[in-house]
C-alpha positions, 0 to 999 in steps of 0.5 A, spaced: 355 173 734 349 178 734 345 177 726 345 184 723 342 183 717 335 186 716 331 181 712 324 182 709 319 176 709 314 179 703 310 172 701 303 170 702 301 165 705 303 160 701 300 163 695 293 163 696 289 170 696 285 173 701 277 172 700 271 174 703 268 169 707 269 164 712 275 162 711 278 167 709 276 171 715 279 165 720 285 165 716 286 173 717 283 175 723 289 171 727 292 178 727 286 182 729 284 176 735 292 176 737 290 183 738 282 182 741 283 175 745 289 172 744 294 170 742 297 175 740 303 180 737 309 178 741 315 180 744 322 179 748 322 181 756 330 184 755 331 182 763 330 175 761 336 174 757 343 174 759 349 180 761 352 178 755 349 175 749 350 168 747 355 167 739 350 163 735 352 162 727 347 168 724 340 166 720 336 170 716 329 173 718 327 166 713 330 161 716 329 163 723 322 163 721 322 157 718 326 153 723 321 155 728 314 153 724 318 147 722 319 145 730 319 137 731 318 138 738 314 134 741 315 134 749 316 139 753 314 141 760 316 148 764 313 154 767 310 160 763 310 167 765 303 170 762 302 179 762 296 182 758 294 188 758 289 189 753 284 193 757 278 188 756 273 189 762 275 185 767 267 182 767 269 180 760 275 177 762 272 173 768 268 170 764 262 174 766 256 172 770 256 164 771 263 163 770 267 166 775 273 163 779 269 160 785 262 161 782 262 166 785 258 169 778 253 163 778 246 164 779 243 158 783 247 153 780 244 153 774 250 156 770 257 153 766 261 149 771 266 154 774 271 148 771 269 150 764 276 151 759 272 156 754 270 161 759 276 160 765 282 161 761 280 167 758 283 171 764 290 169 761 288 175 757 289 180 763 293 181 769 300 177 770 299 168 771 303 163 772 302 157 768 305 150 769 305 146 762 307 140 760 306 135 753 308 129 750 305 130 744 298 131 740 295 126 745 298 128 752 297 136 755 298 138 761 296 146 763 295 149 771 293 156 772 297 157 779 293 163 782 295 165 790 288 161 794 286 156 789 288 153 782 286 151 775 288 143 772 287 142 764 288 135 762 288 131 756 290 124 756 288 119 750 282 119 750 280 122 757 280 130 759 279 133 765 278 139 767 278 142 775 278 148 778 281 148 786 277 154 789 269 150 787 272 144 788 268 143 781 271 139 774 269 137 767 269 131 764 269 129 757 270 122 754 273 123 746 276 120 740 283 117 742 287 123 737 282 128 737 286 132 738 290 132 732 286 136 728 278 135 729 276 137 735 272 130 736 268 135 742 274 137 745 274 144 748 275 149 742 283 149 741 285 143 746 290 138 744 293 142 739 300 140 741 304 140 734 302 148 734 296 149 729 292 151 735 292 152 742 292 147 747 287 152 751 283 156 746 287 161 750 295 161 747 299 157 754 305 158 751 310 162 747 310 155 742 302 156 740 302 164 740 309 164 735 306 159 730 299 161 730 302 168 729 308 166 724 303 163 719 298 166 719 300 174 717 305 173 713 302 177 707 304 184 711 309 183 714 316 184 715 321 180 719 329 181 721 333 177 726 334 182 732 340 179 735 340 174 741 340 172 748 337 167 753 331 165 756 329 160 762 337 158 760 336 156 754 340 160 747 335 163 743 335 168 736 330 174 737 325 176 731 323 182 730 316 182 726 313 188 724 307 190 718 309 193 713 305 198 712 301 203 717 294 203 720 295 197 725 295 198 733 301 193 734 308 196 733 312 190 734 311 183 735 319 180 738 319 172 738 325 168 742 326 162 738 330 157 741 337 156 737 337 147 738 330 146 737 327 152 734 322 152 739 319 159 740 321 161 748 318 167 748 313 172 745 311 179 746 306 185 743 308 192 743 303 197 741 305 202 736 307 206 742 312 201 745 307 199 751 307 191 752 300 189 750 301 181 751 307 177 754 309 169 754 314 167 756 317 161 759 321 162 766 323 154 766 323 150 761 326 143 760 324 137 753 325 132 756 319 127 755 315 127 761 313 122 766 306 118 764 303 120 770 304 127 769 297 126 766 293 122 770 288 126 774 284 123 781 277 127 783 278 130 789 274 128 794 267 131 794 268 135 788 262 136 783 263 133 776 259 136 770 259 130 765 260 131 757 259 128 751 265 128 745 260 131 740 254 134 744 257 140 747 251 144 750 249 150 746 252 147 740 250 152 733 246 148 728 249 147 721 243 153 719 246 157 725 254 157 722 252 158 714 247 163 717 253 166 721 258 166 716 255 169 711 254 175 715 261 175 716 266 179 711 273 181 710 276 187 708 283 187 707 289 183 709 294 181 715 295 186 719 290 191 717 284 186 716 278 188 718 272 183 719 265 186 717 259 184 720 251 186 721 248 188 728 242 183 729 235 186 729 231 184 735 233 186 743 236 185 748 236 185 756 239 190 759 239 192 767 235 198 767 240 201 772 246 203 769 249 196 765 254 194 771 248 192 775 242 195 779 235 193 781 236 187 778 230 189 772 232 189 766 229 192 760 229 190 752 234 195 748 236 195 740 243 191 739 245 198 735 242 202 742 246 198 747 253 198 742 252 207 742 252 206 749 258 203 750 262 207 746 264 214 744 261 218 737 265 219 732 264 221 725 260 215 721 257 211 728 260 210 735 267 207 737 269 201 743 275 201 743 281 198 747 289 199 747 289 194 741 282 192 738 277 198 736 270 197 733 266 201 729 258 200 730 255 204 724 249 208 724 246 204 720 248 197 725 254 195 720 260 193 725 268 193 723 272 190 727 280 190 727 287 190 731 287 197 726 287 204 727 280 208 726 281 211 720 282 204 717 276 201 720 272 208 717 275 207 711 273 200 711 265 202 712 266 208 707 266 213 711 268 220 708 
């Protein structure tokens, strides 16, 4: 029977207040890169689930949310559905020059490798993929990016994890610490290994599990949830959430989780903008927890392909300590959940940009002002210049502030103390 009973989920994160600082603005900005990078608000595709709804016993808003965070599932292997419509560029989202699918962006071969995770799984941000998935878990992950021509294999096995894109014939290489990827990342790509949901196997959210949890734990504090009802989602019997901020100014209208009814494992998420359209869709189109077989995770060079070596501890162009206090104290947060906007100052100095337009040109490049570059890549509005996309909207100030958020422009005006 379909669960009628709106219910609101008002408490913080288990009672500690938002700060400014660091912390706080990692902590809070999961709604704003949800809506910027990842992961996510969510939401339900209606024609995965079945003509007539399963009967399952009714749970309230709270203990759906709680028999999802609290999932003890470890295994599971499948197919996911990725859509994304965020209106980042395609350059940013192909990693720019360096790492784009082939090399083709690489510049005499002195770039990142065209198997680097961090770069190449940010095109799970735009377009429609296909991911196959596999886990057994903290220590054993699978992820391939199936793409028409080529493909993409991320695998983490003990302490060995490879990563091989098809179209290059090129793979990376890291030896890590066995279980590093329960919590420190030990030289991991940022997020890898994240099986028991408290960050993504990628970096990039590669299944509904990993966009609900980060999301469900971490924006709590403006929320409201209720239980939408019921369907089926790559045959499986599931609950529907459907999350919402409790107050205006955010650019997400809705998220929509599908929480499996046996295991509590979340099948599916979609974000809605407040106009209704689709900003981010995941969803699994087959999907079995059963253990999968040990040799799931074994990985072979191909023949002839280039292996870039990495050593668990020394990633290339690691910040230095001075370099993170640095930045972090140059980062703020105003407000919290939904709404939050993360604050910070434009660097002084310049910059190179293409003296022919920034897509190119003559290949020359001429120094300009990070201030000078962020006007020239948004629009005036009162109080600075605005870069937007259909979800994250950035105010770049007169005087070189910057406001960022999944929010609308008057929140980030607000923000910076615009009249």
């Amino acid at each position: 029977m379909t669960d009628e009973r709106p219910a609101e989920r008002q408490q913080d994160d288990g009672g500690v207040p938002y700060r400014a600082g660091r912390r706080t603005a990692v902590r809070v900005a999961v709604p704003v890169a949800v809506a910027a990078v990842i992961a996510a608000g969510v939401g339900l595709v209606p024609a995965l689930a079945a003509d007539s709804p399963p009967d399952l016993p009714a749970l309230t808003a709270e203990q759906l949310v709680a028999k999802a965070l609290g999932s003890q599932t470890q295994t599971l292997s499948g197919t996911v559905a990725v859509s994304a419509d965020l209106g980042v560029p395609a350059q940013l989202l192909s990693g720019g020059v360096g790492v784009g699918s082939g090399g083709t962006g690489r510049t005499g071969g002195t770039g990142p490798s065209a198997a680097a995770p961090e770069a190449k799984l940010t095109a799970l941000l735009g377009g429609e993929h296909t991911l196959r998935v596999a886990v057994d878990g903290p220590d054993r992950q699978r992820v391939g990016l199936v793409e028409k021509l080529a493909g993409y294999e991320l695998i983490h096995n003990g302490d060995q994890v490879w990563a091989w894109d098809s179209s290059s014939n090129e793979a990376v290489h890291l030896t890590t610490p066995q279980g590093a990827g329960k919590g420190a990342h030990g030289g991991l790509p940022e997020g890898f290994g994240g099986a028991e949901g408290k960050a993504p196997l990628t970096g990039v959210p590669a299944t509904p599990q990993e966009a609900a949890r980060q999301f469900l734990a971490a924006s709590a504090g403006t929320t409201a949830v209720t239980v939408d009802g019921t369907t089926t989602v790559a045959g499986q019997k599931a609950y529907q959430l459907s999350v919402k901020p409790a107050r205006s100014g955010s650019t997400i209208g809705e998220v929509r989780i599908a929480v499996a009814a046996e295991n509590g494992v979340p099948l599916a998420v979609l974000v809605k903008d407040t106009g209704g359209g689709k900003v981010f869709d995941l969803h699994f189109t087959e999907v079995s927890f059963a253990r999968p077989a040990a040799k799931t995770f074994d990985f072979t060079v191909p023949k002839g392909a280039k292996v870039t070596e990495r050593k668990a501890g020394n990633e290339p162009k690691a910040p230095s300590e001075q370099e993170v206090r640095e930045a972090a104290e140059g980062l703020n947060v105003v407000g919290e959940g939904w709404t939050a906007v993360l604050t910070a100052k434009l660097p002084t100095g310049e910059v190179p940009v293409p003296s022919e337009g920034r897509h190119g040109g003559s290949g020359k490049s001429a120094p300009q002002s990070p201030l000078a570059l962020a006007k020239s890549l948004g629009k005036p509005v009162k109080g600075g210049s605005l870069i937007s996309t259909k979800v994250l909207n950035v105010l770049v100030t007169d005087d070189g502030r910057v406001f960022a958020g999944a929010v609308t422009l008057p929140v980030l005006q607000s923000a910076a103390g615009v009249k």
